[in-house]
KEZA-903017 format. One record per residue: residue number from 0; residue in one letter; x, y, z of N, C-alpha, C, O in turn. Coordinates in Angstrom, 3 decimals, decimal comma. Example, Ala and Ser with C-alpha at 12.3 -4.5 7.8 and 13.67 -1.06 7.14 Angstrom:
<seq: 0 type: a n.c1: 13,190 n.c2: -5,690 n.c3: 7,800 ca.c1: 12,300 ca.c2: -4,500 ca.c3: 7,800 c.c1: 13,200 c.c2: -3,300 c.c3: 7,800 o.c1: 14,236 o.c2: -3,319 o.c3: 8,465>
<seq: 1 type: s n.c1: 12,850 n.c2: -2,250 n.c3: 7,080 ca.c1: 13,670 ca.c2: -1,060 ca.c3: 7,140 c.c1: 12,900 c.c2: 0,030 c.c3: 7,870 o.c1: 13,409 o.c2: 1,138 o.c3: 8,039>
//
This chain:
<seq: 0 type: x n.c1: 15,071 n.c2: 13,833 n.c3: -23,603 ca.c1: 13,671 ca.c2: 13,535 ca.c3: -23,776 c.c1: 13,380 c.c2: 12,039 c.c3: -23,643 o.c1: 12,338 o.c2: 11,572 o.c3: -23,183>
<seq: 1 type: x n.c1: 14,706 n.c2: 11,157 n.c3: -24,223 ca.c1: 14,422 ca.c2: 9,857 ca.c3: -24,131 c.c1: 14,185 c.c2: 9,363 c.c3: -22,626 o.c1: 13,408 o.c2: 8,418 o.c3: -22,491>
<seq: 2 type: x n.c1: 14,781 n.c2: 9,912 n.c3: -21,476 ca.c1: 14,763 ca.c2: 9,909 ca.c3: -20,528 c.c1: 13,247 c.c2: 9,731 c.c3: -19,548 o.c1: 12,749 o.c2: 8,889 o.c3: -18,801>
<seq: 3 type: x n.c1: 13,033 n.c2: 10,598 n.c3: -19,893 ca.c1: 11,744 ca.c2: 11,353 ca.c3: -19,258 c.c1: 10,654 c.c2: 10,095 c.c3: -20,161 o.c1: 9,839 o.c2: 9,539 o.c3: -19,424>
<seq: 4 type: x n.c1: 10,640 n.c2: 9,786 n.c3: -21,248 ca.c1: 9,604 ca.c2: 8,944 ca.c3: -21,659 c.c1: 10,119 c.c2: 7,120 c.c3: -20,759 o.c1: 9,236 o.c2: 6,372 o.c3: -20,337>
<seq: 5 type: x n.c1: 11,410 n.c2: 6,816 n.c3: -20,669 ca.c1: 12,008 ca.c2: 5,598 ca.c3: -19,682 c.c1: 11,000 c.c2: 6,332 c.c3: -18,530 o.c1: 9,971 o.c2: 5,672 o.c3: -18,388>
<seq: 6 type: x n.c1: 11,040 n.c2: 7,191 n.c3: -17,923 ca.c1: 10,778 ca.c2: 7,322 ca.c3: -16,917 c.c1: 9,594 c.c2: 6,996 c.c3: -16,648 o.c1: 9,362 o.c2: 6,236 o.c3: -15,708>
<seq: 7 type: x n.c1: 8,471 n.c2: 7,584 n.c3: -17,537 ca.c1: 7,098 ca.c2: 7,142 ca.c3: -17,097 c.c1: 6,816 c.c2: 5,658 c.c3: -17,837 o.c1: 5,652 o.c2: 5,260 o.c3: -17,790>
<seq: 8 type: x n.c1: 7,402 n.c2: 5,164 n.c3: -18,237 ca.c1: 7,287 ca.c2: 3,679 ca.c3: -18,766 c.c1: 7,571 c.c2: 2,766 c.c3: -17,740 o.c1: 7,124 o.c2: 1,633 o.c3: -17,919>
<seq: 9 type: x n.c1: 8,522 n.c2: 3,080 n.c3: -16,190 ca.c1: 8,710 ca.c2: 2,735 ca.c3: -15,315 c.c1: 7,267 c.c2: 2,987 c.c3: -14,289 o.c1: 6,590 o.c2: 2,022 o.c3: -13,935>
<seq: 10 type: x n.c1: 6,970 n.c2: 4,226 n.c3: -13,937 ca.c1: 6,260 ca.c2: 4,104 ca.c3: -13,053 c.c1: 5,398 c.c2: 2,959 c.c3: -12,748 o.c1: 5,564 o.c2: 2,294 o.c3: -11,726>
<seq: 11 type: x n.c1: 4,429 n.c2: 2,698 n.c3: -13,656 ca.c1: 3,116 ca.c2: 1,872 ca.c3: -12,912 c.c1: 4,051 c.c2: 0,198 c.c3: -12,403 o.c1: 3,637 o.c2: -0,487 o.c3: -11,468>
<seq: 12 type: x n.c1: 5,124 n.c2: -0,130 n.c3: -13,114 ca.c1: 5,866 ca.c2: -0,821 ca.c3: -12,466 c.c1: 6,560 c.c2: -0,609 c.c3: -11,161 o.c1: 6,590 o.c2: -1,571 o.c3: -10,394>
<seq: 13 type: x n.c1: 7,151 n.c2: 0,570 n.c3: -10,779 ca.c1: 7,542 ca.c2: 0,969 ca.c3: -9,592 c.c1: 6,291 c.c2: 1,089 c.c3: -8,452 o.c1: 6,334 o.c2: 0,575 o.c3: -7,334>
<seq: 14 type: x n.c1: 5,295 n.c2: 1,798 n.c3: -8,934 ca.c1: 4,286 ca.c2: 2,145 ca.c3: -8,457 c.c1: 2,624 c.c2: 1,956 c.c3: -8,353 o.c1: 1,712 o.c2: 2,534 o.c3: -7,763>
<seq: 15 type: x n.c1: 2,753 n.c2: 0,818 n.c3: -9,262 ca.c1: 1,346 ca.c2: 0,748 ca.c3: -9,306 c.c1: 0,491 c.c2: -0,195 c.c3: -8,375 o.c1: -0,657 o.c2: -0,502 o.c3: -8,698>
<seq: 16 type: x n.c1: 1,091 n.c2: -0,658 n.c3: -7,185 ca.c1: 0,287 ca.c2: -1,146 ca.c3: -6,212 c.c1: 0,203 c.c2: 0,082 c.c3: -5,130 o.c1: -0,653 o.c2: 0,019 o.c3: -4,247>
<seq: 17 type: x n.c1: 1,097 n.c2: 1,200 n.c3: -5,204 ca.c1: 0,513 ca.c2: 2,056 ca.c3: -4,406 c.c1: -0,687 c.c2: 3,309 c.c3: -5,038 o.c1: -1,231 o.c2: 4,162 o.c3: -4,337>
<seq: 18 type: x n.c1: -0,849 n.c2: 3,150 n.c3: -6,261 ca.c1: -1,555 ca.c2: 3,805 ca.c3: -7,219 c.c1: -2,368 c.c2: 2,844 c.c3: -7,221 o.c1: -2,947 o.c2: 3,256 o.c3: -6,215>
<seq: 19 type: x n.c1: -2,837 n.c2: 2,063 n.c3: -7,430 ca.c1: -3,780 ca.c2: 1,013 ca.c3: -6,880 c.c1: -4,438 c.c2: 1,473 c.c3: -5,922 o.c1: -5,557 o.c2: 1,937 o.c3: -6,142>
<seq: 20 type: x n.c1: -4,005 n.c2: 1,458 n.c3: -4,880 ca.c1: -4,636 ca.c2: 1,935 ca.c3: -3,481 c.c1: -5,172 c.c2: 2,505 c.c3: -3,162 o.c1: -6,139 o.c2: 2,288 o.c3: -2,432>
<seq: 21 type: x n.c1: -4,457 n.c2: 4,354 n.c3: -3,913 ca.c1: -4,488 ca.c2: 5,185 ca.c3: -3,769 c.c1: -6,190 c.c2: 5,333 c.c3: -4,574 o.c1: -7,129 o.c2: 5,940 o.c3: -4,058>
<seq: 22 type: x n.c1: -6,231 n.c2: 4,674 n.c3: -5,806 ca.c1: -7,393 ca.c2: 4,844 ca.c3: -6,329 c.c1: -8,450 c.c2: 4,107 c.c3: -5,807 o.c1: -9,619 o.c2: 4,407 o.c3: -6,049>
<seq: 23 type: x n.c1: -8,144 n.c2: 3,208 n.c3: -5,142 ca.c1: -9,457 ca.c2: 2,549 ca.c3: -4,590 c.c1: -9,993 c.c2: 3,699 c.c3: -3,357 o.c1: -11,041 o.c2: 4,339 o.c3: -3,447>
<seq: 24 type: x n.c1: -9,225 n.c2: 3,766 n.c3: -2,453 ca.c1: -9,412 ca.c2: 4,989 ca.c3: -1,378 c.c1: -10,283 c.c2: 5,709 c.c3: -1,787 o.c1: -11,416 o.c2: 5,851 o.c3: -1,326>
<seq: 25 type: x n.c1: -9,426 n.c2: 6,607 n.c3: -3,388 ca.c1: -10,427 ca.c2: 8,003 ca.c3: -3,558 c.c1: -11,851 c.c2: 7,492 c.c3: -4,066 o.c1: -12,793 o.c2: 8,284 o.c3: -4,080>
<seq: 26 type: x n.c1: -12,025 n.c2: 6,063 n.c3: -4,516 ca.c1: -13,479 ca.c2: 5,677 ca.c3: -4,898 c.c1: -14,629 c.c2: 5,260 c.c3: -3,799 o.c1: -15,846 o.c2: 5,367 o.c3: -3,950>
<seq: 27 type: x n.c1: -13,755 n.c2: 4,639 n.c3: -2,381 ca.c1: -14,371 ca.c2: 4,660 ca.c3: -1,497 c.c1: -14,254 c.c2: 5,918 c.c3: -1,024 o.c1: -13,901 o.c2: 5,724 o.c3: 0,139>
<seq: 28 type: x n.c1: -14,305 n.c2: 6,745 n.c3: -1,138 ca.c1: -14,095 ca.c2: 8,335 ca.c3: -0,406 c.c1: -15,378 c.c2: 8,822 c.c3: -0,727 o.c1: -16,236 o.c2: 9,355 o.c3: -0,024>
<seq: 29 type: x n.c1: -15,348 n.c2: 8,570 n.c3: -1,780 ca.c1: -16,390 ca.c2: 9,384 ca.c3: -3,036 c.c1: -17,727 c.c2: 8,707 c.c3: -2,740 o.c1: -18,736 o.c2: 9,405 o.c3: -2,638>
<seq: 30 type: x n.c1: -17,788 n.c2: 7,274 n.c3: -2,586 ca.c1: -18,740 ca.c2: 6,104 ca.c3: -2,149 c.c1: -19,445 c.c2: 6,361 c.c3: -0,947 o.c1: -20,588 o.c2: 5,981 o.c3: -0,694>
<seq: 31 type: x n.c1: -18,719 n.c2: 7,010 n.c3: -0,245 ca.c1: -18,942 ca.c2: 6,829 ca.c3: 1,308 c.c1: -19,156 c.c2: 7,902 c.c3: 1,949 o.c1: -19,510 o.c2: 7,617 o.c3: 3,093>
<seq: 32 type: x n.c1: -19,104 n.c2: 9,258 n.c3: 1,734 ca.c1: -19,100 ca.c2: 10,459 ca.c3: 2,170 c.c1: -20,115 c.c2: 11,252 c.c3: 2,960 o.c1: -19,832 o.c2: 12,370 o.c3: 3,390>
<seq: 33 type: x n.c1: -21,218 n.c2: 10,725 n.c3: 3,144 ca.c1: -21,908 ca.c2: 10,759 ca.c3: 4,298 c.c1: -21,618 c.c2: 10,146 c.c3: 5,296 o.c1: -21,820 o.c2: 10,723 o.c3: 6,364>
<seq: 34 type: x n.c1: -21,034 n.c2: 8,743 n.c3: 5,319 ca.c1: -20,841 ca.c2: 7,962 ca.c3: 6,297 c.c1: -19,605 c.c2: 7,766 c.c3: 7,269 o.c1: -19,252 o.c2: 6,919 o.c3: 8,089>
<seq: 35 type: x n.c1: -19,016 n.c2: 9,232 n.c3: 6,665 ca.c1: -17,875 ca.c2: 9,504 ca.c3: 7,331 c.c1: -16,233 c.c2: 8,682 c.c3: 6,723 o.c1: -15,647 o.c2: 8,290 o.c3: 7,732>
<seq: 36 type: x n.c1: -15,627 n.c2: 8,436 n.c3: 5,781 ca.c1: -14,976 ca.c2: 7,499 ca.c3: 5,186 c.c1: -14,095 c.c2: 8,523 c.c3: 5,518 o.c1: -13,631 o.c2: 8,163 o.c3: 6,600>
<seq: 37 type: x n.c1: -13,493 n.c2: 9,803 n.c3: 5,158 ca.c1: -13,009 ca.c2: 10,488 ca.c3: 5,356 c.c1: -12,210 c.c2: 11,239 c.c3: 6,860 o.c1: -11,262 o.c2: 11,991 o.c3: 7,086>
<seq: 38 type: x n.c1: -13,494 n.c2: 10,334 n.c3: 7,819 ca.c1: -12,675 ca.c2: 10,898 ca.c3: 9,137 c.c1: -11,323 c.c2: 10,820 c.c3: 9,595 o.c1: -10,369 o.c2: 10,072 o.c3: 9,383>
<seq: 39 type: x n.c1: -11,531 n.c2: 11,759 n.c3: 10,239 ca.c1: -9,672 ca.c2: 11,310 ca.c3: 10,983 c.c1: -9,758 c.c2: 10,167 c.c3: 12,143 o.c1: -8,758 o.c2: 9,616 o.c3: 12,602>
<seq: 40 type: x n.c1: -11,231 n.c2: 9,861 n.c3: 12,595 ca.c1: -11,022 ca.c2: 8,469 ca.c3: 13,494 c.c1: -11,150 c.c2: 7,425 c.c3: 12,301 o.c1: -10,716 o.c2: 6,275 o.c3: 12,352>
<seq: 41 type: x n.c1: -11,868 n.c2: 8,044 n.c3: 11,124 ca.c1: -11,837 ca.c2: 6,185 ca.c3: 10,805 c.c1: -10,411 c.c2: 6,268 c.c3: 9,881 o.c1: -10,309 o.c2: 5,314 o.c3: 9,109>
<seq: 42 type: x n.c1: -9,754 n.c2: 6,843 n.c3: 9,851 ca.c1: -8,215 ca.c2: 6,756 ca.c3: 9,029 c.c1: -7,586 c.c2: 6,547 c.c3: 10,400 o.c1: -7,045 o.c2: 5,443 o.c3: 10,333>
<seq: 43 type: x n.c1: -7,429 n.c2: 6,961 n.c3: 11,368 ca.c1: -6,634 ca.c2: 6,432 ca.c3: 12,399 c.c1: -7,028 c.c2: 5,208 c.c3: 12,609 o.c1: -6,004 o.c2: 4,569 o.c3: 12,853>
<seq: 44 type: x n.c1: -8,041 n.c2: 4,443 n.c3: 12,657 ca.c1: -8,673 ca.c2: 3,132 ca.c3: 13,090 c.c1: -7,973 c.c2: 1,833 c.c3: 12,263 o.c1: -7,537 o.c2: 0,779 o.c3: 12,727>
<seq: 45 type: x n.c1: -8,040 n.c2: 2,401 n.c3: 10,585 ca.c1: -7,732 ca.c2: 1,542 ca.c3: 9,621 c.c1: -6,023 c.c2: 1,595 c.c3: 9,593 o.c1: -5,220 o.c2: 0,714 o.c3: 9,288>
<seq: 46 type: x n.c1: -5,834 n.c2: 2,831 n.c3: 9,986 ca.c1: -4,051 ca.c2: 2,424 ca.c3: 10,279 c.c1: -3,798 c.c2: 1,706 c.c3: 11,680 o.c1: -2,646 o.c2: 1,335 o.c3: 11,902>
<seq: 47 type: x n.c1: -4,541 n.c2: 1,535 n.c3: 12,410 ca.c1: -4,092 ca.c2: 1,092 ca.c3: 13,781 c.c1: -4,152 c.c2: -0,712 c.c3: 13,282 o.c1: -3,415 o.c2: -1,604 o.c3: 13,704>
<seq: 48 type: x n.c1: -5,177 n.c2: -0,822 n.c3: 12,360 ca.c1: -5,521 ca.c2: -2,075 ca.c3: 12,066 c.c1: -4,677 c.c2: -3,176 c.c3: 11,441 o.c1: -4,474 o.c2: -4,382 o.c3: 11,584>
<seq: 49 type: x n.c1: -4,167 n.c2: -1,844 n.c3: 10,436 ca.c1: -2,750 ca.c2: -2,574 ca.c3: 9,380 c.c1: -1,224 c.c2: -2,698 c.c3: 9,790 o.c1: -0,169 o.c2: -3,001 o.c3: 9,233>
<seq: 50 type: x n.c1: -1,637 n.c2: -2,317 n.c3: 11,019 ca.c1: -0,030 ca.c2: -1,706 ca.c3: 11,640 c.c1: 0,629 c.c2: -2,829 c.c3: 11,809 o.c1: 1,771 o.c2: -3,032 o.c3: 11,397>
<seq: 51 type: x n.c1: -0,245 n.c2: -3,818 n.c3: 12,587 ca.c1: 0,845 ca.c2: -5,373 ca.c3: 13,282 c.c1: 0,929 c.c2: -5,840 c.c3: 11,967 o.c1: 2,132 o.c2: -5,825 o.c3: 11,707>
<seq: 52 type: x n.c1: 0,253 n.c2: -6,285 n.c3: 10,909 ca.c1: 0,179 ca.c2: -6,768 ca.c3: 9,583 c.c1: 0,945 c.c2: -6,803 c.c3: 9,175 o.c1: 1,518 o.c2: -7,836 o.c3: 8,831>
<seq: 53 type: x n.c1: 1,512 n.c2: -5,117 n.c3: 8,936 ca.c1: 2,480 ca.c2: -4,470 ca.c3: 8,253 c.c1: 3,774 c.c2: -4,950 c.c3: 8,892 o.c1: 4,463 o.c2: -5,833 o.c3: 8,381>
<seq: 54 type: x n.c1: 4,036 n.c2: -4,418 n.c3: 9,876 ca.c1: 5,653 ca.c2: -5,080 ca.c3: 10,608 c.c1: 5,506 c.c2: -6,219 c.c3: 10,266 o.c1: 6,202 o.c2: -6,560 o.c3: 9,310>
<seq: 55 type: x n.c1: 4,635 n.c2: -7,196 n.c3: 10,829 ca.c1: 5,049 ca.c2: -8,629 ca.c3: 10,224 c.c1: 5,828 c.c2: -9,209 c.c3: 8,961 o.c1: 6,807 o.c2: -9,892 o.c3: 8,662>
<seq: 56 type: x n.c1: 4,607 n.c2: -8,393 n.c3: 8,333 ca.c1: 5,408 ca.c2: -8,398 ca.c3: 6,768 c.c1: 6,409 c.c2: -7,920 c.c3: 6,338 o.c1: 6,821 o.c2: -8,522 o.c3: 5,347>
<seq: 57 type: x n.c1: 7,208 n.c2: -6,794 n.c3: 6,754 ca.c1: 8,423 ca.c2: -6,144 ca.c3: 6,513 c.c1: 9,018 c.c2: -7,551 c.c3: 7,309 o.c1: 9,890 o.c2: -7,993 o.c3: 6,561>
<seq: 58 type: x n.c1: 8,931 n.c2: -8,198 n.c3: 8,201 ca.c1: 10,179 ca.c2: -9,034 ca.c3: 8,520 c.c1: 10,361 c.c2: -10,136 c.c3: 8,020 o.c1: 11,423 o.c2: -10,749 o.c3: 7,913>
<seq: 59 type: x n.c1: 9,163 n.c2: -10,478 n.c3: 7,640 ca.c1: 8,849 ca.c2: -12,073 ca.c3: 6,845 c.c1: 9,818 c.c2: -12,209 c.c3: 5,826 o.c1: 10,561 o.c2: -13,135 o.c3: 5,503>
<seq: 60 type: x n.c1: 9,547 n.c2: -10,535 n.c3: 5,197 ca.c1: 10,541 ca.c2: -9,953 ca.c3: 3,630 c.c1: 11,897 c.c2: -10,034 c.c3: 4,072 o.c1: 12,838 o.c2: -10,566 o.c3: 3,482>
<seq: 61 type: x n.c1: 11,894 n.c2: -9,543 n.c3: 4,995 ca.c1: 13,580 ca.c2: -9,498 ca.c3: 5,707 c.c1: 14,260 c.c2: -11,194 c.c3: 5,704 o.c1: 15,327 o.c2: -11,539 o.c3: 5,196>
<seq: 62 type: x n.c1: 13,458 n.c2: -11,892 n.c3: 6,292 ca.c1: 13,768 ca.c2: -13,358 ca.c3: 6,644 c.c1: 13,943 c.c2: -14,125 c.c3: 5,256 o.c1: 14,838 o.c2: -14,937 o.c3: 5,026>
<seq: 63 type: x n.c1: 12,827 n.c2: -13,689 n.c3: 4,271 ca.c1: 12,974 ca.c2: -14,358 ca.c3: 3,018 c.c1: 14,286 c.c2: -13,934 c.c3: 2,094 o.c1: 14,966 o.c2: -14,794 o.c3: 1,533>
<seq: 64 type: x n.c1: 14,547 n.c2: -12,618 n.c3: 2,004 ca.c1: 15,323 ca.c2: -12,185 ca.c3: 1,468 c.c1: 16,912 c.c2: -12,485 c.c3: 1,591 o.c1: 17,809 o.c2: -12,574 o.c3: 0,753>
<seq: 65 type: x n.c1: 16,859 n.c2: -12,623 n.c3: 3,266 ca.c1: 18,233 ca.c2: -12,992 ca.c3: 3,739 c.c1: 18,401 c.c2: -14,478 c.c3: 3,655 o.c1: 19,320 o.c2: -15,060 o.c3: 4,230>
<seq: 66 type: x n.c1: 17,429 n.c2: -15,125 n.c3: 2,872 ca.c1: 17,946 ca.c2: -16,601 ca.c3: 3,452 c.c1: 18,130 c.c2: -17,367 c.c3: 4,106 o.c1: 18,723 o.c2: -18,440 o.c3: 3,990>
<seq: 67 type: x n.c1: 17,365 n.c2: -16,641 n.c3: 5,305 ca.c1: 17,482 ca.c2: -17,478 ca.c3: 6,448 c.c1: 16,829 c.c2: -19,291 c.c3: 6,351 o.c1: 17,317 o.c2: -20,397 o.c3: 6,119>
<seq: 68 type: x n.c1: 15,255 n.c2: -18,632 n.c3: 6,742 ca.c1: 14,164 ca.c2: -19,805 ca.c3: 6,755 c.c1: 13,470 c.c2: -19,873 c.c3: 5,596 o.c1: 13,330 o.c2: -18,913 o.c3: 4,839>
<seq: 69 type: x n.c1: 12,965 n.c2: -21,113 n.c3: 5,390 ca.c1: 11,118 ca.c2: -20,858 ca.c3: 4,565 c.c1: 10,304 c.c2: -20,728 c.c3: 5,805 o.c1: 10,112 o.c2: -21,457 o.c3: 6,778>
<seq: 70 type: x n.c1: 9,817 n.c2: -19,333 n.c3: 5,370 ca.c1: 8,266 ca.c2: -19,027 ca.c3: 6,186 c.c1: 6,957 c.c2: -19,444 c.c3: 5,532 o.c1: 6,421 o.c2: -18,659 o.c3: 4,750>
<seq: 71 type: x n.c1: 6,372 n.c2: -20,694 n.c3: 5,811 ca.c1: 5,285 ca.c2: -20,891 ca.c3: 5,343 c.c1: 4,137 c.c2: -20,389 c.c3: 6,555 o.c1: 3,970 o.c2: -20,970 o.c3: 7,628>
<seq: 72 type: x n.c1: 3,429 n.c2: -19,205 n.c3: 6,105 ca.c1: 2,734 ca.c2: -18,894 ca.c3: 7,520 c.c1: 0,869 c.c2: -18,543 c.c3: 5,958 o.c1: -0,238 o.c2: -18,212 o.c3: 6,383>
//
């Protein structure tokens, strides 16, 4: 039992910038629902948007982590 209570004492640390997210989304969902927030073009649009962002950042992490350089960008 002690287990299971460690466990959720972890989450919002493991997880709470994607629970973050996740809740802003469903408030703009809820916000926006005439205006289409929900589509499958405008969710494809907003991932097409974050995509270069995203790789960047996975390598920046890579570069910082390994020690290479300082990336001041």
């Amino acid at each position: 039992m002690q287990q299971g209570a460690k466990a959720r004492r972890k989450l919002p640390e493991e997880f709470g910038i994607f629970l973050g997210f996740v809740i802003i989304y469903i408030i703009f969902a809820l916000l926006c629902r005439k205006e289409g927030f929900l589509s499958m073009e405008n969710t494809l649009n907003i991932a097409r948007q974050i995509s270069m962002i995203t790789i960047i950042a996975i390598g920046m992490t890579f570069v910082i982590l390994s020690g290479g350089i300082d990336l001041s960008v």
